[in-house]
Backbone bond lengths (Angstrom), bond angles and torsions (degrees), N, CA, C in turn:
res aa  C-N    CA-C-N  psi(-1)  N-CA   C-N-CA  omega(-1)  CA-C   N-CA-C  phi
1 X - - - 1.459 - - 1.526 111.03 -
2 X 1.447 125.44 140.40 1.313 134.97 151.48 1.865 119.76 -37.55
3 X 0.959 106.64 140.22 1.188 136.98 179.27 1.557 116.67 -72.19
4 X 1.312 90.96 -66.69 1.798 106.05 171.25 1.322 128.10 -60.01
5 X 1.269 128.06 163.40 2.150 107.02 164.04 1.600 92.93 -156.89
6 X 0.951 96.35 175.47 1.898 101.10 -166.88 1.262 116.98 -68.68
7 X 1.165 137.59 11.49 1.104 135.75 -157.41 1.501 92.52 -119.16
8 X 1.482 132.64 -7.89 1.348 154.92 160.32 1.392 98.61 -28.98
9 X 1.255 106.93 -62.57 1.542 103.77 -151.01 1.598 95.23 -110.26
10 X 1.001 137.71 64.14 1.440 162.04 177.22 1.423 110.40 -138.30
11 X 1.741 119.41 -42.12 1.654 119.57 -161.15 1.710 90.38 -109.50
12 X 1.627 85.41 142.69 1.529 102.80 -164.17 2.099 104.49 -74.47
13 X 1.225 119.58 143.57 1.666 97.76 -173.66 1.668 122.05 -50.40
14 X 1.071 123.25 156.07 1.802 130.50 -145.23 1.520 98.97 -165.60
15 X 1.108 107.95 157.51 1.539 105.49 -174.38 1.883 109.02 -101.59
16 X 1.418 95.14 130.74 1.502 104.79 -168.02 1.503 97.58 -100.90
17 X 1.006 109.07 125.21 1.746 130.68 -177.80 1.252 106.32 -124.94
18 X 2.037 122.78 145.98 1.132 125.22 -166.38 1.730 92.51 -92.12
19 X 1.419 121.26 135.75 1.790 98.33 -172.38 1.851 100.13 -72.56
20 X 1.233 119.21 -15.98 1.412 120.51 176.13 1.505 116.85 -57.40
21 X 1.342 100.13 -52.32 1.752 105.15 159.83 1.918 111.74 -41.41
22 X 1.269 96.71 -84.03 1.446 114.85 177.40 1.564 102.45 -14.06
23 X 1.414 113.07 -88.67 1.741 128.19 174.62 1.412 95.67 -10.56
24 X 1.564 119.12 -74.92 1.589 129.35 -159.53 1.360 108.43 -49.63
25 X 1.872 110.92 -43.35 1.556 103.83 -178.14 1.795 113.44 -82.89
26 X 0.997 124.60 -7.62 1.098 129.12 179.32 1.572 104.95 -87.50
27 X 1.415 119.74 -44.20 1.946 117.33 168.61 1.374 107.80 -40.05
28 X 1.011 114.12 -53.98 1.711 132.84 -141.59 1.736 79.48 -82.49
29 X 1.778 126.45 -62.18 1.238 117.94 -169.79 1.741 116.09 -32.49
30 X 1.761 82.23 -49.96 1.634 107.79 -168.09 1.611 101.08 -56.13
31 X 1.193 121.78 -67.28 1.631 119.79 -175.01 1.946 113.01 -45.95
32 X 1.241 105.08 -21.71 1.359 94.58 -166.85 1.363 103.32 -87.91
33 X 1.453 131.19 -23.44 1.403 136.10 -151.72 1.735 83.94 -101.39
34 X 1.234 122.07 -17.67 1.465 113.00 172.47 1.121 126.62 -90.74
35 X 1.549 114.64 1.38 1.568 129.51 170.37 1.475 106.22 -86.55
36 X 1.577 93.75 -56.84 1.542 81.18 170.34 1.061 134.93 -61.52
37 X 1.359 125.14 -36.74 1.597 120.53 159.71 1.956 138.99 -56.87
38 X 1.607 104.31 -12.51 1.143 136.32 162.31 1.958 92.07 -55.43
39 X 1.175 108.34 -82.91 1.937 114.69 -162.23 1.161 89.35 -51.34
40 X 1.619 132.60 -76.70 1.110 122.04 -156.18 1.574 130.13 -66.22
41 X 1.265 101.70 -3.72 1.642 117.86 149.72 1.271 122.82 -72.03
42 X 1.484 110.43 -50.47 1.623 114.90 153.14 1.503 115.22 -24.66
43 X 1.407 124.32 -68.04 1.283 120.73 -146.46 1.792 106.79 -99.87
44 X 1.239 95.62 -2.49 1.436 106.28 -178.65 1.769 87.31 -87.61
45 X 0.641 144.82 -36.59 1.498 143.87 -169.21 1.912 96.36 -66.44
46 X 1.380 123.86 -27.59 1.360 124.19 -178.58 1.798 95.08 -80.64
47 X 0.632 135.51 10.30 1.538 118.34 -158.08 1.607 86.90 -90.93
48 X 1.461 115.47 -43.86 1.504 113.66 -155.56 1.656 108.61 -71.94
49 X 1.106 111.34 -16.92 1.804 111.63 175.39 1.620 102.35 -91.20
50 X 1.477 116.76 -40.53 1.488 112.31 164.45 0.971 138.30 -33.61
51 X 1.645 106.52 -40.81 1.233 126.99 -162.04 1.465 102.88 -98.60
52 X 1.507 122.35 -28.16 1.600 113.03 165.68 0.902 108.71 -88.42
53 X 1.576 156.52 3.06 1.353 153.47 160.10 1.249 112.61 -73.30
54 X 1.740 104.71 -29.53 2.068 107.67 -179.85 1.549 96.77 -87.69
55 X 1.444 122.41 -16.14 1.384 113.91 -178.72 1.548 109.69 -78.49
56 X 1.375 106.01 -28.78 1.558 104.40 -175.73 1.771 119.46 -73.14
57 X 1.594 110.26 -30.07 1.334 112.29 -171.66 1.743 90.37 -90.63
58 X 0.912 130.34 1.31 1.704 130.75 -176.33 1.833 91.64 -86.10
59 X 1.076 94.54 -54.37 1.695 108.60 -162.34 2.014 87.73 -51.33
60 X 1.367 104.38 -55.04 1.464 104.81 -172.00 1.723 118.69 -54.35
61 X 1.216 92.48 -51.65 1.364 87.06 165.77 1.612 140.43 -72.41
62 X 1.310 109.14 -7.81 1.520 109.80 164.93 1.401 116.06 -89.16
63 X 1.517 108.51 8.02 1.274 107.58 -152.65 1.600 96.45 -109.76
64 X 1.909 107.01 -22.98 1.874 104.44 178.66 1.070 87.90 -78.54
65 X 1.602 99.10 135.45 1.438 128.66 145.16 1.596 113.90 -85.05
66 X 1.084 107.50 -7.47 1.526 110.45 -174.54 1.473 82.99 -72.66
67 X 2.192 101.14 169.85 0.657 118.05 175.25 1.536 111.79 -85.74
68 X 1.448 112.93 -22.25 1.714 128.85 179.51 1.277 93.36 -54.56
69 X 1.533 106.33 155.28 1.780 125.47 158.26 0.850 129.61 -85.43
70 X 1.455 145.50 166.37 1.390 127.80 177.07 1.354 113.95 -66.17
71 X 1.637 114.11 147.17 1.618 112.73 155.99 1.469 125.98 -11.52
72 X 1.511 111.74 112.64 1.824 100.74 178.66 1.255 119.97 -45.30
73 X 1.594 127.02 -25.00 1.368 124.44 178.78 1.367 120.98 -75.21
74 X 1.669 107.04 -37.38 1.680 109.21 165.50 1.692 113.16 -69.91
75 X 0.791 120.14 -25.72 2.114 124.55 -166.78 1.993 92.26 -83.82
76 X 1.788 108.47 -28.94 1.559 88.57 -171.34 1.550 99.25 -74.12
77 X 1.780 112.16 -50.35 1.288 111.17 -161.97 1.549 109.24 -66.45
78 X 1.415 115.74 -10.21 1.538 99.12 159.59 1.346 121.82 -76.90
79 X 1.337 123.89 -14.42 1.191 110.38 -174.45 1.699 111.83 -95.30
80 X 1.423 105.56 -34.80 1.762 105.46 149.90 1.603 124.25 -54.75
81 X 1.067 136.01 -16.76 1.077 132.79 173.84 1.798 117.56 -81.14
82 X 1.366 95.45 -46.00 1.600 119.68 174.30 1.749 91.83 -59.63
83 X 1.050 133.48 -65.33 1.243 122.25 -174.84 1.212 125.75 -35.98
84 X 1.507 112.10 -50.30 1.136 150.97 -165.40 1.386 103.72 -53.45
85 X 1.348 96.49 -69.28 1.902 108.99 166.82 1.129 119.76 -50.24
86 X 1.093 127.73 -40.01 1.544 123.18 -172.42 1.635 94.97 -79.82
87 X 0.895 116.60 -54.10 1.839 116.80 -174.28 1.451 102.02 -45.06
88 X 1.250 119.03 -47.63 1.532 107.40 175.65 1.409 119.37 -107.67
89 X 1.448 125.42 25.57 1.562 120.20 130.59 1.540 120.84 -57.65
90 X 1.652 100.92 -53.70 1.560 96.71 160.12 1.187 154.84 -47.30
91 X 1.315 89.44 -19.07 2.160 122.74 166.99 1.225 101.25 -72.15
92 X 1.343 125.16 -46.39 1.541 127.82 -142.52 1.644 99.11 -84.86
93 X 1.583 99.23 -39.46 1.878 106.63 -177.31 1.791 93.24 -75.40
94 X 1.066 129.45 -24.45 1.766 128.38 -166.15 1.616 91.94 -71.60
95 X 1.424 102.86 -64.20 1.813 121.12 179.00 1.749 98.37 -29.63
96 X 1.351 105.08 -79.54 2.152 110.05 -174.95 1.377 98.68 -45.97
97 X 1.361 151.44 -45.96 1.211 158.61 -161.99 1.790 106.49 -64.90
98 X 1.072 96.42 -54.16 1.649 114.12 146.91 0.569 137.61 13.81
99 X 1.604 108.25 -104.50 1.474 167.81 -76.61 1.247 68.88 -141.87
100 X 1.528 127.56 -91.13 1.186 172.11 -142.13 1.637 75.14 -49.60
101 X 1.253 118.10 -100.33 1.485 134.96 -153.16 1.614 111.89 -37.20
102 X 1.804 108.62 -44.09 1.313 114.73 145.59 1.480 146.27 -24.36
103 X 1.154 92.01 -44.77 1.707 113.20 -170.76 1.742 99.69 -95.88
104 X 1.443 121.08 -25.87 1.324 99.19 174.48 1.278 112.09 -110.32
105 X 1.837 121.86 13.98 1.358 106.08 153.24 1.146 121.04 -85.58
106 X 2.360 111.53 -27.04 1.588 79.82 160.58 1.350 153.87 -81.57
107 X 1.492 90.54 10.95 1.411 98.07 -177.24 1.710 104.75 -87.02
108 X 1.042 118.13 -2.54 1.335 107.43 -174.14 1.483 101.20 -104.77
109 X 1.293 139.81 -19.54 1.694 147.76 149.73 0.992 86.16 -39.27
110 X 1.712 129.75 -73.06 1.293 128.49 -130.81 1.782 96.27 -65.69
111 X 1.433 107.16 -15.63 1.638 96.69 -161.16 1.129 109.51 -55.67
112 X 1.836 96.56 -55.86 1.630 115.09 -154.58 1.654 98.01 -71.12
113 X 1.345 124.58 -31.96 1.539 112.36 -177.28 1.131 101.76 -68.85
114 X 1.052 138.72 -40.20 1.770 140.84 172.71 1.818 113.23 -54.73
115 X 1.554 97.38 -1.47 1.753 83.72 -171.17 2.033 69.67 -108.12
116 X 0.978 133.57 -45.57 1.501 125.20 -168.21 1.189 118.90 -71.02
117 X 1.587 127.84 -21.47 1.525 129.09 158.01 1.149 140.26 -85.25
118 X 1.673 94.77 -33.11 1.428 102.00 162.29 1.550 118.33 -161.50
119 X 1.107 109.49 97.49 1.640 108.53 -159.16 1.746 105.96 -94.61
120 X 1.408 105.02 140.73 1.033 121.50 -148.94 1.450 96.36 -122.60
121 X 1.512 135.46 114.64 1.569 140.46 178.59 1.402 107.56 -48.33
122 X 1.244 156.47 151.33 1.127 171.78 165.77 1.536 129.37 -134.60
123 X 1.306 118.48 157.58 1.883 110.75 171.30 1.124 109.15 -68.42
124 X 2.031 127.51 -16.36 1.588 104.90 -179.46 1.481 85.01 -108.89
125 X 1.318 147.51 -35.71 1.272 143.86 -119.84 1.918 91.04 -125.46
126 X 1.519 113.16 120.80 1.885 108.62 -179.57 1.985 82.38 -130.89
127 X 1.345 104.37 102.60 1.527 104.14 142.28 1.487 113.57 -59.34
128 X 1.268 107.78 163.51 1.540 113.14 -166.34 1.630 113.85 -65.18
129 X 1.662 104.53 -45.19 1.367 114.53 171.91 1.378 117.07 -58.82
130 X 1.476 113.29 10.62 1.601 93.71 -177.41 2.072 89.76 -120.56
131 X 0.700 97.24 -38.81 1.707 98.17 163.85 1.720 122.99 -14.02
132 X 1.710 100.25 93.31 1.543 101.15 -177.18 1.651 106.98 -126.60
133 X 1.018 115.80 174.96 0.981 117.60 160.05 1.235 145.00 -55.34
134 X 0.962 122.77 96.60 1.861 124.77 -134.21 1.943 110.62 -113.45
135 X 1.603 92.64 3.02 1.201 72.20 -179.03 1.634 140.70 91.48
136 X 1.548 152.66 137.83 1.489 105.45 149.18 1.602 103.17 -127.55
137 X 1.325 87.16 104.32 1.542 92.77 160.24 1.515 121.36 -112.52
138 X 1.609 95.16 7.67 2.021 106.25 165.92 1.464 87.17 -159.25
139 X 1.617 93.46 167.20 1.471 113.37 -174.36 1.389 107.48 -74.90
140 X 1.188 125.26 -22.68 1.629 129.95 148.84 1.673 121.17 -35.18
141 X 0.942 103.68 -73.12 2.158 122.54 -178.86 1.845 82.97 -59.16
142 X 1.275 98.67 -60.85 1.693 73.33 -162.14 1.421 125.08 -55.88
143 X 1.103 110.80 -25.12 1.725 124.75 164.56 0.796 137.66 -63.14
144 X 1.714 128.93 -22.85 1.126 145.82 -173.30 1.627 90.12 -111.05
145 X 0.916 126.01 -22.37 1.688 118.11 171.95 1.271 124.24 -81.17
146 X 1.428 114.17 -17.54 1.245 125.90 170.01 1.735 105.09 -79.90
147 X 0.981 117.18 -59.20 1.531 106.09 162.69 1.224 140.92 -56.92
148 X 1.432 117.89 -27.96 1.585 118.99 140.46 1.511 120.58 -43.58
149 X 1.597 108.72 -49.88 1.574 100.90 -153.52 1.982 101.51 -75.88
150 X 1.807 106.44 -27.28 0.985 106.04 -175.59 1.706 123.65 -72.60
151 X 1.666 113.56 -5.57 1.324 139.73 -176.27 1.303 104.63 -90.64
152 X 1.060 111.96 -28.07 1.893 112.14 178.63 1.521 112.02 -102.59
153 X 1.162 107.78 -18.18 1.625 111.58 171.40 1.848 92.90 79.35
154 X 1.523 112.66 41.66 1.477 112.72 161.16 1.567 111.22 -99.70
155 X 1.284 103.56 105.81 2.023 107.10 170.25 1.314 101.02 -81.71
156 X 1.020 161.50 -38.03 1.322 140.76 177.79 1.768 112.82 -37.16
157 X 1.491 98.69 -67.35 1.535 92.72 173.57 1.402 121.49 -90.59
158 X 1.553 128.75 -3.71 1.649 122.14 169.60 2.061 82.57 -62.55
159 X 0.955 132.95 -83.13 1.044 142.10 -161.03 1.778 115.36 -35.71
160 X 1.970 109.99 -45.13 1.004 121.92 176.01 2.092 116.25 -70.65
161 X 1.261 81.56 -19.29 1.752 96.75 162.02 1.733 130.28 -58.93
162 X 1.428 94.21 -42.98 1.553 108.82 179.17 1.432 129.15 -79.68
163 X 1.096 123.81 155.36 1.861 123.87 155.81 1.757 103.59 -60.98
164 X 0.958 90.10 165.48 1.816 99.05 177.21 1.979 95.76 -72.44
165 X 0.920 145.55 -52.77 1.049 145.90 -175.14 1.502 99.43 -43.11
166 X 1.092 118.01 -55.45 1.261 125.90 -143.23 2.034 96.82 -87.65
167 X 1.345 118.95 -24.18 1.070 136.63 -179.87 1.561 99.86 -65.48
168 X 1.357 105.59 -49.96 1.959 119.37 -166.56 1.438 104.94 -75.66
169 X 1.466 127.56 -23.57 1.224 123.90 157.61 1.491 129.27 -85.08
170 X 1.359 95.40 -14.02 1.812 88.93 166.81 1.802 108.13 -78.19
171 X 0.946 88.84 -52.37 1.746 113.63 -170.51 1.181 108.36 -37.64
172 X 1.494 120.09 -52.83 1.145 131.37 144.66 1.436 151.17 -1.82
173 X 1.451 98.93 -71.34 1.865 129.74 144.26 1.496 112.71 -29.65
174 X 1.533 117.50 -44.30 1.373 121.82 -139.97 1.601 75.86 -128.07
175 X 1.338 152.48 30.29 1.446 138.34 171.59 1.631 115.65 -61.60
176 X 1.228 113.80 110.66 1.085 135.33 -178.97 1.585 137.32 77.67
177 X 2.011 90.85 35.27 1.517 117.93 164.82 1.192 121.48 -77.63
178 X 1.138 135.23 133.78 1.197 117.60 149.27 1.109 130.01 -54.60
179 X 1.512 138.51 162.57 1.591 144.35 168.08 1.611 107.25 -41.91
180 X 1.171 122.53 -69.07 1.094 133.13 156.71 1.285 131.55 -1.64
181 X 1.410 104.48 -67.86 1.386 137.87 -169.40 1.698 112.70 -86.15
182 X 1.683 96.06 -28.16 2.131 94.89 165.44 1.477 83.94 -85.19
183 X 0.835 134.18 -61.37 1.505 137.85 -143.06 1.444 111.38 -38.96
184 X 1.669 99.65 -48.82 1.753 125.17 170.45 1.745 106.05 -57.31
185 X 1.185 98.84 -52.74 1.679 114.59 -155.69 2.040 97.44 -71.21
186 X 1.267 96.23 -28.18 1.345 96.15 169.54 1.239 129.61 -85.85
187 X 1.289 126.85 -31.91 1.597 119.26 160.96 1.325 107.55 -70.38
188 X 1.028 145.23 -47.60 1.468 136.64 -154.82 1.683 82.40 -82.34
189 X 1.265 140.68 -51.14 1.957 110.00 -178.60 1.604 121.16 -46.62
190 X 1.803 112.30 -44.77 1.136 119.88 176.62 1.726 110.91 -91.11
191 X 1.122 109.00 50.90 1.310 124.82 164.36 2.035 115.00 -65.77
192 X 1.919 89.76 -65.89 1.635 99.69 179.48 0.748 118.42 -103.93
193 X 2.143 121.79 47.99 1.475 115.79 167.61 1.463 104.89 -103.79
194 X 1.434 104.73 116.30 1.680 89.96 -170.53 1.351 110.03 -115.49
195 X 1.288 131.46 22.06 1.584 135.51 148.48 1.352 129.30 -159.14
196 X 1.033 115.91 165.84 1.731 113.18 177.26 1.537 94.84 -117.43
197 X 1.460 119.66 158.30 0.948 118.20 153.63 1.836 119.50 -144.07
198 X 1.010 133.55 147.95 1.483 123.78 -161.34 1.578 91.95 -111.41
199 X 1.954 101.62 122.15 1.521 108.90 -174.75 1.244 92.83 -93.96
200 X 1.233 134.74 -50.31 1.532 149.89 -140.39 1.412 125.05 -137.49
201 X 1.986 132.61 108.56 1.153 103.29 170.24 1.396 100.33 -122.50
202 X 1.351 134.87 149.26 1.641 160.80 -76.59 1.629 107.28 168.08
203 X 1.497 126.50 49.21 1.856 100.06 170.12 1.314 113.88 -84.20
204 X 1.559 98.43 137.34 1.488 104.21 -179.12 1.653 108.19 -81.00
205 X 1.298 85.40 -46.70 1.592 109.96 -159.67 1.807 103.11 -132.84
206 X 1.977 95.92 177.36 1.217 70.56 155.59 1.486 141.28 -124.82
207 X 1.517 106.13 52.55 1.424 144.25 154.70 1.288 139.97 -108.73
208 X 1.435 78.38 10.44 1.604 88.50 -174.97 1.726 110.94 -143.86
209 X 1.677 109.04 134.18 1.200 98.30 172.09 1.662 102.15 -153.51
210 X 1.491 113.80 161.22 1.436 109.45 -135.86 2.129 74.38 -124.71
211 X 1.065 116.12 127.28 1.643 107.01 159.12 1.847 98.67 -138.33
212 X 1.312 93.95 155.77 1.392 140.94 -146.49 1.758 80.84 -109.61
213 X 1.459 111.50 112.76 1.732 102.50 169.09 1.288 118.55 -134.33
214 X 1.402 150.64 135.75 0.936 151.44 -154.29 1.279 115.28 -129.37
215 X 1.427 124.61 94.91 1.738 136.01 -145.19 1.368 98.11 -102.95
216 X 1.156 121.87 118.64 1.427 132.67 168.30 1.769 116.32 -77.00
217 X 1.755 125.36 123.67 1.275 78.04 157.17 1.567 91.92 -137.80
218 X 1.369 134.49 -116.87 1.617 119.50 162.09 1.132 124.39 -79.73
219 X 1.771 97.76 104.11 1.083 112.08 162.58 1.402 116.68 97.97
220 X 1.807 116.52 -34.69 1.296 132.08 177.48 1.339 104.16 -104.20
221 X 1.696 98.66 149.08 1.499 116.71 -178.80 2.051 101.54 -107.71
222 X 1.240 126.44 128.33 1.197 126.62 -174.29 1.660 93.81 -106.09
223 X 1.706 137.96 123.69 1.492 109.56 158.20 1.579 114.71 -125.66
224 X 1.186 123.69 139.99 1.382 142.89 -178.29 1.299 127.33 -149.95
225 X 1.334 108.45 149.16 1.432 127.45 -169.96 1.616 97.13 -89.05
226 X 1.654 100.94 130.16 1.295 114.82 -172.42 1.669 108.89 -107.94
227 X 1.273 165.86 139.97 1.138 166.64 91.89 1.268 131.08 4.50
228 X 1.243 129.01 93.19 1.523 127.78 -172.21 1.859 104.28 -122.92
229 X 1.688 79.54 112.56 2.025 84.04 167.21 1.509 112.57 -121.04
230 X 0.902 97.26 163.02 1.551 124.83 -173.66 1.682 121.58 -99.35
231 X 1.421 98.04 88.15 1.550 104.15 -173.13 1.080 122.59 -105.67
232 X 1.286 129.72 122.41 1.617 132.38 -172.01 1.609 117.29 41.12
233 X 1.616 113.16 32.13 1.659 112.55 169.72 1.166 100.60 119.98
234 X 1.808 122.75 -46.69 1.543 129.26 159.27 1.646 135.96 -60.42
235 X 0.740 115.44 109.72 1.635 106.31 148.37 1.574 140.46 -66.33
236 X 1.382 88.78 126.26 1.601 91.83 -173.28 1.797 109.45 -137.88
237 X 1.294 112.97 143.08 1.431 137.18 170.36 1.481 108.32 -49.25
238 X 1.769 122.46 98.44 0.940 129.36 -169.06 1.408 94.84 -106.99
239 X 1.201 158.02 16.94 1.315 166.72 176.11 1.837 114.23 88.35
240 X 1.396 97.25 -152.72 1.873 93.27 -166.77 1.414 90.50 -97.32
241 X 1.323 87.26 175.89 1.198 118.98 174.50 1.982 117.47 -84.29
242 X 0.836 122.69 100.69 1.355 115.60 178.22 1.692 142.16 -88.43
């Protein structure tokens, strides 16, 4: 089977990444941000004796009534200690800052392995198996129907999907196919598209609406801005945006 599928030359060029690559740079991100959070857990663990050692020379000093100061050796190590603390309050807010950044890269690993183990249909997200006939009563259904109809090798509705413009440029592609012969030529391109996903939605007007789609197929991510108008009550796939 082909690699490519018609919807190729619709999405504007986008950067195609292997997600296997991706995974590897995202592990490696992940291991390093957990080293660093290892030390600075380390030293956050000093804060709590720091912090009763600055309580003890505090206590001393509220405590002369003399007019003398404390011992130069007690007044320095309070003021090294006081440092001390504050330097790693600033650790402690760096540490949550972290924490934080941690937790939403793994949640964002967790996505894409969740679309390869077990992918789950969604309002932005259509694995292929969930791809029906949708209809267009939004620029959504009509989009996802065009990729159904083009997965089954149905031209009645890949075709009933489009603006007339958008029909004369496919048609085009295929000048002097038979029905048959797109019909074939079209399932076997959309063979290895195995999801859609909706990054972006865009109304211009109110005939117009702009979505952002992000086409899975092996291994590569394709993304482009798709064109959705509104014709006589329907929506239909008027091509990309260029």
């Amino acid at each position: 089977m082909k690699s490519s599928h018609p919807f190729a030359y619709m999405l504007l060029p986008g950067i195609v990444a292997g997600l296997a690559i991706w995974v590897a740079v995202e592990h490696q991100a992940l291991l390093k941000r957990t080293r660093e959070h290892q030390i600075l857990e380390r030293q956050l663990h000093q804060m709590a004796d720091i912090a009763a050692r600055d309580q003890q020379l505090s206590n001393l000093l509220a405590e002369a009534n003399a007019p003398e100061p404390l011992p130069r050796d007690q007044f320095m190590e309070l003021l090294h200690l006081r440092g001390q603390a504050g330097a790693l309050s600033r650790q402690q807010t760096d540490l949550d800052k972290a924490r934080e950044e941690n937790h939403q890269a793994r949640a964002v690993l967790e996505r894409y392995l969740n679309t390869l183990t077990n992918p789950v249909a969604t309002a932005d997200y259509w694995p292929r198996d969930s791809w029906t006939n949708s209809g267009y009563a939004s620029p959504e259904a009509a989009l996802q129907t065009v990729f159904w109809a083009g997965y089954n090798g149905d031209l009645t509705n890949f075709y009933a999907s489009m603006t007339d413009k958008a029909q004369e440029g496919f048609t085009n592609d295929y000048k002097g196919k038979s029905n048959a012969e797109i019909s074939a030529r079209l399932m076997d391109d959309t063979y290895n598209l195995l999801s859609a996903r909706i990054l972006g939605r865009q109304v211009q007007d109110d005939n117009t609406v702009l979505l952002t789609v992000e086409l899975e197929e092996q291994n590569n991510f394709q993304t482009g801005t798709m064109i959705m108008t509104n014709v006589g009550g329907e929506w239909k796939f008027a091509g990309p945006r260029l």
